[in-house]
MOPAC internal coordinates of N, CA, C and O (Angstrom, degrees):
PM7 1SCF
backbone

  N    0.0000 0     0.00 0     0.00 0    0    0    0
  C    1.4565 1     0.00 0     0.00 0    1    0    0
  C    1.5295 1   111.00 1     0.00 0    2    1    0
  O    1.2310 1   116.56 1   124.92 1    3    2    1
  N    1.3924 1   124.15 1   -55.08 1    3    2    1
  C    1.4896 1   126.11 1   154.97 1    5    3    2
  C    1.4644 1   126.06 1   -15.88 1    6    5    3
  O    1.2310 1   133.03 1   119.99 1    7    6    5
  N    1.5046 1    92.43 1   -60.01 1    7    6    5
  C    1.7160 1    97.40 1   173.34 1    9    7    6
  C    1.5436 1   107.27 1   -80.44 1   10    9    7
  O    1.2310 1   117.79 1   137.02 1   11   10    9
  N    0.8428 1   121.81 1   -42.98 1   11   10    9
  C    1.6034 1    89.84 1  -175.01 1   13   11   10
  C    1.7018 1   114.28 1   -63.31 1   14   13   11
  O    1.2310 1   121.83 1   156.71 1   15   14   13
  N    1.5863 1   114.11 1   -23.29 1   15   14   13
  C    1.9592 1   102.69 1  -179.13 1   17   15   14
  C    1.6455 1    88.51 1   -63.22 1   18   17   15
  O    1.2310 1   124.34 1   115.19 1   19   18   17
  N    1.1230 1   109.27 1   -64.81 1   19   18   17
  C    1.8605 1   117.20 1  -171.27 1   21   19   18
  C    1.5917 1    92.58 1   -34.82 1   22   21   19
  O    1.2310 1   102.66 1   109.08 1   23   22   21
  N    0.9195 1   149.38 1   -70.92 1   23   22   21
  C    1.3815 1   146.58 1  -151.03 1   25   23   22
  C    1.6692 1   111.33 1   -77.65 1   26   25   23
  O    1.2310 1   122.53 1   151.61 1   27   26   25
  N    1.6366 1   112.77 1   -28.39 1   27   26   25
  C    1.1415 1   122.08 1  -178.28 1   29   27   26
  C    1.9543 1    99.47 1   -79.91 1   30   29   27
  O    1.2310 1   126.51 1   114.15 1   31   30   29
  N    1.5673 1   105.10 1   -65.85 1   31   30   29
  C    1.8625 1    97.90 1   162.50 1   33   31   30
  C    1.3593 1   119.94 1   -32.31 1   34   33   31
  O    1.2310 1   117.42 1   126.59 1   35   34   33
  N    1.0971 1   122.51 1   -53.41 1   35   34   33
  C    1.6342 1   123.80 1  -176.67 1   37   35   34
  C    1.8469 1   106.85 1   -42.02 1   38   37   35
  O    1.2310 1   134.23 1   117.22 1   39   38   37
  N    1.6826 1    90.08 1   -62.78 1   39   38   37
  C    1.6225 1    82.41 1  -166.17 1   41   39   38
  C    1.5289 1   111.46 1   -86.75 1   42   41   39
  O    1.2310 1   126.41 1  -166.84 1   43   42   41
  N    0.7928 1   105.28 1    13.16 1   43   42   41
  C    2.1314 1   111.79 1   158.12 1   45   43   42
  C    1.4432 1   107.43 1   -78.36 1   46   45   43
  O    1.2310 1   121.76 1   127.60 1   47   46   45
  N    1.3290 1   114.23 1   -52.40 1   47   46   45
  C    1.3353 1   115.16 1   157.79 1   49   47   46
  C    1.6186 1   125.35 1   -20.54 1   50   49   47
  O    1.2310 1   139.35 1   112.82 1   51   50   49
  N    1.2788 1    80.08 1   -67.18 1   51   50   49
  C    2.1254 1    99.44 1  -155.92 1   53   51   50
  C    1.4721 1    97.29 1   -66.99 1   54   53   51
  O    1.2310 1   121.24 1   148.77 1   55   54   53
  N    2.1297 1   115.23 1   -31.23 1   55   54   53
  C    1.2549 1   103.92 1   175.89 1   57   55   54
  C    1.2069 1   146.51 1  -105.48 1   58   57   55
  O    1.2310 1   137.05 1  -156.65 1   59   58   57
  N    1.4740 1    84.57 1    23.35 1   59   58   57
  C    1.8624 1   106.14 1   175.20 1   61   59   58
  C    1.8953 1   102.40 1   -90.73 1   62   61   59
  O    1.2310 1   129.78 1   -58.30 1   63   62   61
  N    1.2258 1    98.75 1   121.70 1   63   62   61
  C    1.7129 1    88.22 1   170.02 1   65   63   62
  C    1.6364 1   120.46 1  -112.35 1   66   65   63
  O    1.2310 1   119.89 1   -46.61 1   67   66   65
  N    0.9096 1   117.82 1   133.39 1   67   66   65
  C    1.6214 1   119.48 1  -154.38 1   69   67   66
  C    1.5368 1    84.84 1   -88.08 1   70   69   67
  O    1.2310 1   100.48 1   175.15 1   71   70   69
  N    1.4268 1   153.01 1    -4.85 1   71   70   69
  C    1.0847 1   131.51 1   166.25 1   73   71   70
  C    1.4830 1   115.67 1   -86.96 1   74   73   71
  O    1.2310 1   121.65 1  -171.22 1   75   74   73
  N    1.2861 1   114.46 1     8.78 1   75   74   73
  C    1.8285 1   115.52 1  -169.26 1   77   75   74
  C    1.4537 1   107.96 1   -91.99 1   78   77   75
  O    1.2310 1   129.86 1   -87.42 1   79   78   77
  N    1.3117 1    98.59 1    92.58 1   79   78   77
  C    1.3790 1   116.01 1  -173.83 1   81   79   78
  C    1.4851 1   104.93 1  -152.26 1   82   81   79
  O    1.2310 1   121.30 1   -36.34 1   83   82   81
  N    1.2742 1   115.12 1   143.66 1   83   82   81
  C    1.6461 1   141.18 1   170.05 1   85   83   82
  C    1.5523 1   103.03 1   -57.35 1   86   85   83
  O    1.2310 1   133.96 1   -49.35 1   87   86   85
  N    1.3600 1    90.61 1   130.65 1   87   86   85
  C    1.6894 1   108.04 1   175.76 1   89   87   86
  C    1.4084 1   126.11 1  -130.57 1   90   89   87
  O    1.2310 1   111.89 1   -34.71 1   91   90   89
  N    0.8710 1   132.90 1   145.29 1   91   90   89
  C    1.7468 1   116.48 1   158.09 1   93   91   90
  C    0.6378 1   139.62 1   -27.54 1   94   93   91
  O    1.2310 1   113.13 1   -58.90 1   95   94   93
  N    1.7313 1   130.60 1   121.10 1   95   94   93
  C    1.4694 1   120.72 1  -145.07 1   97   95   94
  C    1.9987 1   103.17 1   -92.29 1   98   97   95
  O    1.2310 1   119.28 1   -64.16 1   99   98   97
  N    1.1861 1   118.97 1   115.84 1   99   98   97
  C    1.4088 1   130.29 1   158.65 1  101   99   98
  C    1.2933 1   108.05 1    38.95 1  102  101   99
  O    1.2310 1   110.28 1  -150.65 1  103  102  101
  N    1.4588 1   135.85 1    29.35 1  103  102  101
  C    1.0639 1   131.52 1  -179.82 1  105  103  102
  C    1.9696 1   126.54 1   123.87 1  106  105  103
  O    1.2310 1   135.04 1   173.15 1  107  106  105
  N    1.3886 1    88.51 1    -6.85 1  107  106  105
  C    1.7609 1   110.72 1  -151.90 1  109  107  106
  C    1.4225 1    81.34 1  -113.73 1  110  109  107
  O    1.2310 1   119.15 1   -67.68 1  111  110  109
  N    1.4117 1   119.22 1   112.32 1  111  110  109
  C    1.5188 1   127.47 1   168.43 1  113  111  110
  C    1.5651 1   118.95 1   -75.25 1  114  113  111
  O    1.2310 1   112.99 1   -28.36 1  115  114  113
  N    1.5913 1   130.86 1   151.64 1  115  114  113
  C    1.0440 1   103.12 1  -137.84 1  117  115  114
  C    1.7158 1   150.82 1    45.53 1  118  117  115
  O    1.2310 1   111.37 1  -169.40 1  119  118  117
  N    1.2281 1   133.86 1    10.60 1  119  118  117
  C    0.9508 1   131.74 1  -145.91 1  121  119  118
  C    1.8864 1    96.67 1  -146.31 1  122  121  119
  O    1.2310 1   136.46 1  -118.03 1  123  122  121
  N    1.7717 1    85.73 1    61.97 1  123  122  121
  C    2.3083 1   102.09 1  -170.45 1  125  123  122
  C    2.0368 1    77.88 1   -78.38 1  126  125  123
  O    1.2310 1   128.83 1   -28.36 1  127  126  125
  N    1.4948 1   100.60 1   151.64 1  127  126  125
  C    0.7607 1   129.85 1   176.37 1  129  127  126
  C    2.1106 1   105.54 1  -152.78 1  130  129  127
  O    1.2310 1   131.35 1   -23.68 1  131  130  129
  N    1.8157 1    95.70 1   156.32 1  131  130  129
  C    1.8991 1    85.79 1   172.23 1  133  131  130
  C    1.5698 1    71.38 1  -106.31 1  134  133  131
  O    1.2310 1   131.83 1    12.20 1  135  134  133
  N    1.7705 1    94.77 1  -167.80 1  135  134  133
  C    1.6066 1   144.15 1   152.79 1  137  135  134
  C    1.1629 1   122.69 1   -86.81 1  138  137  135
  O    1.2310 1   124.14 1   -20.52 1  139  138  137
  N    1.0836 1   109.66 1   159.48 1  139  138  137
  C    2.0787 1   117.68 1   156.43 1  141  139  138
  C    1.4094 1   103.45 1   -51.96 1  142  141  139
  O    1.2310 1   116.99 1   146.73 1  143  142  141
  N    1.6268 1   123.34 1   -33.27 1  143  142  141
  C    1.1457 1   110.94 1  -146.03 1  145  143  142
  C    1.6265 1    96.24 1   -92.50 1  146  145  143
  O    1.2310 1   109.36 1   172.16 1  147  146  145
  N    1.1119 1   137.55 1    -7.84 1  147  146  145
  C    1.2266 1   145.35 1  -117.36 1  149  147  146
  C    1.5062 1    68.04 1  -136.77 1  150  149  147
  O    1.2310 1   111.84 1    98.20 1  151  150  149
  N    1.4669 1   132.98 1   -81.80 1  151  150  149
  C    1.7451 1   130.74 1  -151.54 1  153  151  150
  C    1.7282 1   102.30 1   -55.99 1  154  153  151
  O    1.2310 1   121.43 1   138.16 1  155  154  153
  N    2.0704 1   114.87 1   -41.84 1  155  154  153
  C    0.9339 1   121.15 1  -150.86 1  157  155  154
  C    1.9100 1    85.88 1   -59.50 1  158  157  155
  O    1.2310 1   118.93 1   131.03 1  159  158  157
  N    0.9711 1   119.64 1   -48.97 1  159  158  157
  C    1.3551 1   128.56 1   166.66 1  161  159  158
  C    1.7525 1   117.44 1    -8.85 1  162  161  159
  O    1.2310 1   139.82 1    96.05 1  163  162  161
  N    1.3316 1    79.16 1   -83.95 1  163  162  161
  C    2.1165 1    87.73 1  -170.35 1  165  163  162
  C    1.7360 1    97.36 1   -61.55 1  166  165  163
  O    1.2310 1   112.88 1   140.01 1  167  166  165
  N    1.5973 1   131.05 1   -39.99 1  167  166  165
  C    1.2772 1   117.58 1   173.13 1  169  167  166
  C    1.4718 1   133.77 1   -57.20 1  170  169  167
  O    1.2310 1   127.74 1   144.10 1  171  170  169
  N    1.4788 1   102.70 1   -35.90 1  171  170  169
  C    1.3631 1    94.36 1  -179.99 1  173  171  170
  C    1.7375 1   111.88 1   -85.33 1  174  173  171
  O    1.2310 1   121.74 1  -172.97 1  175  174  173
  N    1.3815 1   114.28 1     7.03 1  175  174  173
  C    1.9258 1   115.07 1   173.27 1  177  175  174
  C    1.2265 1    92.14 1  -102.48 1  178  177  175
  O    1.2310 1   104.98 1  -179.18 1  179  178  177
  N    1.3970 1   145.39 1     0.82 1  179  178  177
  C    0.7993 1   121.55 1  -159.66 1  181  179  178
  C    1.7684 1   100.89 1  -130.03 1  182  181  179
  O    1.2310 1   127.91 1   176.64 1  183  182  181
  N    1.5239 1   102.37 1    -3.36 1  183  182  181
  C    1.7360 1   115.25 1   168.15 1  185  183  182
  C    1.3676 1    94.90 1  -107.96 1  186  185  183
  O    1.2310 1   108.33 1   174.47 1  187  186  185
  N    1.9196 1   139.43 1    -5.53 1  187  186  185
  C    1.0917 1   113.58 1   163.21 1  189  187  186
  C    1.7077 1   117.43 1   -97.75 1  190  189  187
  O    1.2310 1   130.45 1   177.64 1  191  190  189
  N    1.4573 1    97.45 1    -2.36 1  191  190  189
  C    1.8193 1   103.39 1   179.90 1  193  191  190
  C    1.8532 1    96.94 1   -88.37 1  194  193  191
  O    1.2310 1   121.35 1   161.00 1  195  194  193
  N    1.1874 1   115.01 1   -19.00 1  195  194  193
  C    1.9708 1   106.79 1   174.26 1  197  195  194
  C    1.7621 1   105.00 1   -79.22 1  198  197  195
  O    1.2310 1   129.71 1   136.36 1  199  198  197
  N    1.7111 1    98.89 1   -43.64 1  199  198  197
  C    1.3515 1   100.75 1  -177.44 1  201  199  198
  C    1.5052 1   112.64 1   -56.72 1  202  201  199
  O    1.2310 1   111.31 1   142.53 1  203  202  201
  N    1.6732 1   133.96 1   -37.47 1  203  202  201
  C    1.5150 1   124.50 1   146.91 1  205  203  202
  C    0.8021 1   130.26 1   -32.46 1  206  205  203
  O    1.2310 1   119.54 1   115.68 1  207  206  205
  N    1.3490 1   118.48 1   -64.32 1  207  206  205
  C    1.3003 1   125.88 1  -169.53 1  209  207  206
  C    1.5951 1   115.96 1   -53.15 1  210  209  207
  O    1.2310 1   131.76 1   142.01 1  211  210  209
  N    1.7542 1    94.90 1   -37.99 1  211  210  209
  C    1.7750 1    86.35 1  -161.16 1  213  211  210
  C    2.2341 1    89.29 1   -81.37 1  214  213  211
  O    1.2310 1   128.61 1   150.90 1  215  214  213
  N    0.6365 1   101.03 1   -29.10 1  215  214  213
  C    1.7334 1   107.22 1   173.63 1  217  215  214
  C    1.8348 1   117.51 1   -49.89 1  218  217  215
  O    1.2310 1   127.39 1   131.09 1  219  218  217
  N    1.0354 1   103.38 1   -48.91 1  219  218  217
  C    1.7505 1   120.89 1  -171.55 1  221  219  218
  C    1.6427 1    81.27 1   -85.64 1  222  221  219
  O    1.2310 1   111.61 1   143.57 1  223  222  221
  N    1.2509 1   133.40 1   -36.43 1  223  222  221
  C    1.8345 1   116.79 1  -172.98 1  225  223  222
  C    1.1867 1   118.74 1   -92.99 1  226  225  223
  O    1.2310 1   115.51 1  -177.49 1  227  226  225
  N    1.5901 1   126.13 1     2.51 1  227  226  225
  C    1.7052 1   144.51 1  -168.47 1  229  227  226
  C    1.4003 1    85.62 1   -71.91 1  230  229  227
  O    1.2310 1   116.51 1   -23.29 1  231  230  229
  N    1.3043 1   124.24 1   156.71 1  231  230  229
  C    1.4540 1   128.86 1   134.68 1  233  231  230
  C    1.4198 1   131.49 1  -104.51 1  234  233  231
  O    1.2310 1   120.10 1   180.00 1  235  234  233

């Protein structure tokens, strides 16, 4: 059980990216926009923080 939170923390880690943040869009001031790469981000921490949850609540 240890290893799987340790293994489940790890890859919350790896899939949080500290650069996924809104920027200026390509030249157009005012004009923050994200990426694919940027959403794929918050979804996949956020299908491995349910995938905990439903794991740590199994019996």
């Amino acid at each position: 059980m240890k290893q799987a939170a340790a293994l489940l923390r790890g890859a919350a880690l790896l899939a949080t990216s500290v650069a996924a943040q809104a920027h200026e869009g390509h030249h157009q001031p005012g004009a923050a926009h994200w990426h694919a790469t940027d959403v794929f981000g918050f979804v996949a921490l956020a299908l491995l923080v349910a995938a905990a949850a439903w794991w740590i609540g199994r019996k």
